[in-house]
C-alpha positions in Angstrom: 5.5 -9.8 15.6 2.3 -11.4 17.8 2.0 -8.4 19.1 1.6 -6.3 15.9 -0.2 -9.5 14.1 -3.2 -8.5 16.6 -2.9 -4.9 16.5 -5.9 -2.4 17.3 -4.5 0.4 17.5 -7.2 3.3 18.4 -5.2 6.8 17.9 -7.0 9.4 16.8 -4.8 11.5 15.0 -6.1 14.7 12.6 -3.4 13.3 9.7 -3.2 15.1 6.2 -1.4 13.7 3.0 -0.1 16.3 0.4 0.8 15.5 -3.0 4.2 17.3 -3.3 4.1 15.7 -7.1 2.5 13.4 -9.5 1.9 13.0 -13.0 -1.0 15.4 -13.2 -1.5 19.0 -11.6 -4.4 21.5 -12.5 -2.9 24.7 -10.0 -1.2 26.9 -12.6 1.5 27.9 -10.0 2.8 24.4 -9.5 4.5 21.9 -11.5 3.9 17.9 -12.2 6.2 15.3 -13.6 6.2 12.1 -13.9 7.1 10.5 -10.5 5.3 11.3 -7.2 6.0 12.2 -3.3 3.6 12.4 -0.6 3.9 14.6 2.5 2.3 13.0 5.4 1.9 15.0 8.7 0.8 13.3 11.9 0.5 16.3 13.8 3.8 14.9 15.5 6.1 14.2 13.1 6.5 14.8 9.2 7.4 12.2 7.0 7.7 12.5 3.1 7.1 9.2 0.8 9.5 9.6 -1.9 11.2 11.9 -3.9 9.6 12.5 -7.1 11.8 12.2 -10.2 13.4 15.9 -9.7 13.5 18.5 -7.1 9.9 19.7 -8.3 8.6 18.3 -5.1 10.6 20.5 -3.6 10.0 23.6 -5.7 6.1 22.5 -5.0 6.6 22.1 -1.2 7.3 26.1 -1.2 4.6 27.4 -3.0 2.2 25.0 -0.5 3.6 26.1 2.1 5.6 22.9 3.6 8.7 23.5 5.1 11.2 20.6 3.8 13.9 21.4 6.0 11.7 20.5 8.9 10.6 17.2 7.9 11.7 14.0 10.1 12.0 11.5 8.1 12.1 10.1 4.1 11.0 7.1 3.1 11.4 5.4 0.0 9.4 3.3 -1.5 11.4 1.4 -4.5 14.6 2.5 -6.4 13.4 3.9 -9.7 14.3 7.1 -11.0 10.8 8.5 -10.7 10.5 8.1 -6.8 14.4 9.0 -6.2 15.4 11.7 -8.3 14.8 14.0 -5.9 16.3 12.4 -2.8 19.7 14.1 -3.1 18.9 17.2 -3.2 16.5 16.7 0.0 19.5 15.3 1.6 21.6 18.8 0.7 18.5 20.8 2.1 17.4 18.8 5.0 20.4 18.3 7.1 18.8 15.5 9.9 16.3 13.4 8.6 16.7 9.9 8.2 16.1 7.9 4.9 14.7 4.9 5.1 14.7 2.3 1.9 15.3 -1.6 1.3 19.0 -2.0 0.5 18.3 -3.3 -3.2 16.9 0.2 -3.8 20.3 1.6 -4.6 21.1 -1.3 -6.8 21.3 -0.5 -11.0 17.9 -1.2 -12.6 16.7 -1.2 -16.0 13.4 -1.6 -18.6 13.8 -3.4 -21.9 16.0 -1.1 -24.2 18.5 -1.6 -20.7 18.5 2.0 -20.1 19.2 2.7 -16.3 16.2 4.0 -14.2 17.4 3.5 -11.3 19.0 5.3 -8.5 21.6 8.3 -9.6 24.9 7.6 -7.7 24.4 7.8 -4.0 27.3 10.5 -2.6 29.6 8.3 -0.1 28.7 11.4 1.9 25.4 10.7 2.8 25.5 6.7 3.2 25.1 7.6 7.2 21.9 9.2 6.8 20.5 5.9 5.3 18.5 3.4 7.5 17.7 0.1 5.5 14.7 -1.6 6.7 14.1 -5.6 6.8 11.3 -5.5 9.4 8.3 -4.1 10.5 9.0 -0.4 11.8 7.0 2.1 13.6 8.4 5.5 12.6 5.6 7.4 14.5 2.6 6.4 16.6 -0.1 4.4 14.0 2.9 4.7 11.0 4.7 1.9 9.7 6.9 1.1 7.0 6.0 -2.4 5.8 8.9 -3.8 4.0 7.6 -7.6 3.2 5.4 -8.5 0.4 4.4 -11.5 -0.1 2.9 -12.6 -3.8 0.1 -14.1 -3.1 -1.9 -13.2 -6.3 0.4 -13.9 -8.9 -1.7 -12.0 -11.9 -1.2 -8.9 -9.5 2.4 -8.1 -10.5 4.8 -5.7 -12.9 7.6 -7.3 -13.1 7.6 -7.2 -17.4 10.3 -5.5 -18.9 12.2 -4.2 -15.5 15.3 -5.7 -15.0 18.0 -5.3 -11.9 21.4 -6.2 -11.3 22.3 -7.1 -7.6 25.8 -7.4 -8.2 25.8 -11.0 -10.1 24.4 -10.2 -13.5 21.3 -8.6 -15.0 18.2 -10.8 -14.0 14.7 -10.2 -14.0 13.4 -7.5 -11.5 10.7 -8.8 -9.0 10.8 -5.7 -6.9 11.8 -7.5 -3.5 13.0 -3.4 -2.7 9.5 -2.2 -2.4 7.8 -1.4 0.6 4.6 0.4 1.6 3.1 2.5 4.4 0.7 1.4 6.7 -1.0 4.0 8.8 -3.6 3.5 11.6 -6.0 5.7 13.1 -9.0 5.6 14.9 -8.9 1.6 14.6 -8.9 1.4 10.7 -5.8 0.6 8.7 -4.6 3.0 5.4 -2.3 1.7 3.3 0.0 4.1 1.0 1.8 2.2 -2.2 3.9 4.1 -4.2 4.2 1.7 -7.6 2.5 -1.5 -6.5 5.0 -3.3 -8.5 4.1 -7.1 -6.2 0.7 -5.8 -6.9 -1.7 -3.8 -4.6 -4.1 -6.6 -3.9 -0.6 -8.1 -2.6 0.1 -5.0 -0.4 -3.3 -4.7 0.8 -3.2 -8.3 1.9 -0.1 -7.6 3.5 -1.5 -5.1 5.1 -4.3 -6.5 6.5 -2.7 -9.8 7.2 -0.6 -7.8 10.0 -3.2 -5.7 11.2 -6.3 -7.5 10.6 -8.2 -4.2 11.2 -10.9 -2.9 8.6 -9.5 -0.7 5.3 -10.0 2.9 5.5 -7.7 4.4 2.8 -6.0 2.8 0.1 -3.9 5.7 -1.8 -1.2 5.5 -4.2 -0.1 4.5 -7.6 -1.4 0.9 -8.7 0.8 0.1 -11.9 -2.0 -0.7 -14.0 -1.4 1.4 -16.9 -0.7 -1.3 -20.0 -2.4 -3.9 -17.9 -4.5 -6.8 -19.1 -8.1 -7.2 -18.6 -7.5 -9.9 -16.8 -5.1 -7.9 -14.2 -7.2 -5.2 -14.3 -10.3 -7.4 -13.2 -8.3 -9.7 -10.4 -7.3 -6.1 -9.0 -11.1 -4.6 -9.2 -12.2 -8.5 -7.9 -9.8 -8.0 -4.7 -10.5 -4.0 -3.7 -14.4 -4.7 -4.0 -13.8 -7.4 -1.6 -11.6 -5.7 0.7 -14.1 -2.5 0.3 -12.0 0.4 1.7 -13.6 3.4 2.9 -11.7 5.4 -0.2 -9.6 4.8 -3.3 -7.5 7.2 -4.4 -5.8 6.7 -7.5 -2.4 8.3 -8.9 0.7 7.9 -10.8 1.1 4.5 -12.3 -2.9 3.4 -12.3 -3.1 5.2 -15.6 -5.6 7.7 -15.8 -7.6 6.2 -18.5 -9.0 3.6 -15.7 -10.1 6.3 -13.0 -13.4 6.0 -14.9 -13.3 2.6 -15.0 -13.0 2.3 -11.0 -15.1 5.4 -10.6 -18.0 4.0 -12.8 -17.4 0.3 -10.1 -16.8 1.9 -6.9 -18.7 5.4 -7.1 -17.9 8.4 -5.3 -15.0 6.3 -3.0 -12.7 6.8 -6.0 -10.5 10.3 -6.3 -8.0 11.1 -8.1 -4.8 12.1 -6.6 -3.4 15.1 -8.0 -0.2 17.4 -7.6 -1.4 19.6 -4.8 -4.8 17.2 -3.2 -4.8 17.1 0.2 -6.3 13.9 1.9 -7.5 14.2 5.5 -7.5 11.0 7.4 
């Protein structure tokens, strides 16, 4: 852990991140939902961050030209419907790479009418192709999945009206199965949250806890749709202190507050659509 702790890590990799799906799209030959999965390629490996809430990602990763069947690995980020529904049916297609997930994220979740949105039933027959994470893991040169998150800014959080049952009764869900990607290049650190459910001031403190390297990117959804002012502020407070390179924006930030962050951080701020490609 000392070693990663003090990490300056200089690889200069030509990476690209493709939307496979989100909310919104503006191509009229692909589709958007509401979920969202991001195809990262190294240049060594390809690794896909979720699974969208369907197989649209997949019907999307045709028509751009991204061979599924040759990706390495899945990770995923939490267990809710929108970022799993699709992980099955990657599993039918893709015959070899490796899922990897907290273990909680297969258990039953809920919101407050206690419908499930959690995981469908996992097949028995694919149990072997799932890697459950507890630490720090490298799953290419400069990636990591980061699977602790500590709450350190507790007005940074969704945990309202989401409720999980581990196996002992329904309780309150404080998302202890989410996890994020850290990638870094050329001696910066990018961080890629799916949900940000412990809160992306959280994650990027995390983050940069571990690495202690400057932010480049921050991409992903920030689950600030229905947030309060004062959430909304702490969160706007923490990234213009942190000052990353760019902000893109996507899922669960709501588009209604991509002016809001474009009008305080300028042209750093994009929004992440169905079909955007980010260079790193």
């Amino acid at each position: 852990m000392e070693m990663i702790l003090h990490f300056r890590g200089e690889y200069k990799n030509i990476m690209k991140i493709t939307t496979l799906i989100e909310n919104l799209v503006y191509r009229p030959d692909l589709v958007s939902e509401h979920g969202l999965s991001l195809y990262i390629d190294t240049g060594r490996r390809r690794i896909i961050f979720d699974a969208g809430q369907s197989d649209a990602f997949l019907l999307n990763s045709r028509i751009l030209d991204i061979d599924i069947t040759k990706a390495d690995a899945m990770v995923i980020s939490h267990g809710h419907y929108d970022h799993t529904g699709g992980l099955v049916t990657f599993l039918r297609q893709n015959k070899h790479a490796p899922v990897y997930l907290k273990q909680h994220a297969l258990d039953k979740k809920y919101n407050n009418t206690m419908k499930l949105i959690g995981t469908s039933a996992f097949p028995a027959k694919y149990l072997h192709r799932l890697h459950f994470v507890d630490e720090v893991t490298e799953i290419d040169d400069g990636v990591f999945i980061m699977p602790r998150i500590s709450v350190i800014n507790s007005d940074d959080t969704s945990f309202s009206h989401f409720y999980t049952d581990k196996g002992e009764g329904i309780v309150n869900d404080e998302f202890h199965d989410e996890l994020f990607l850290a990638i870094i290049d050329g001696g910066k650190l990018s961080v890629l949250s799916s949900c940000s459910h412990r809160g992306i001031s959280n994650i990027l403190a995390e983050g940069q806890k571990m690495f202690d390297l400057p932010l480049h990117l921050v991409a992903g959804g920030f689950h600030l749709r229905g947030a309060s002012q004062e959430q909304i502020d702490s969160v706007f407070s923490y990234i213009s202190n942190v000052n990353p390179d760019k902000i893109g924006i996507c899922h669960c930030t709501g588009v209604n507050l991509y002016a809001s962050m474009a009008e305080r951080f300028g042209n750093k701020v994009f929004y992440n659509y169905t079909g955007n490609v980010i260079k790193i």
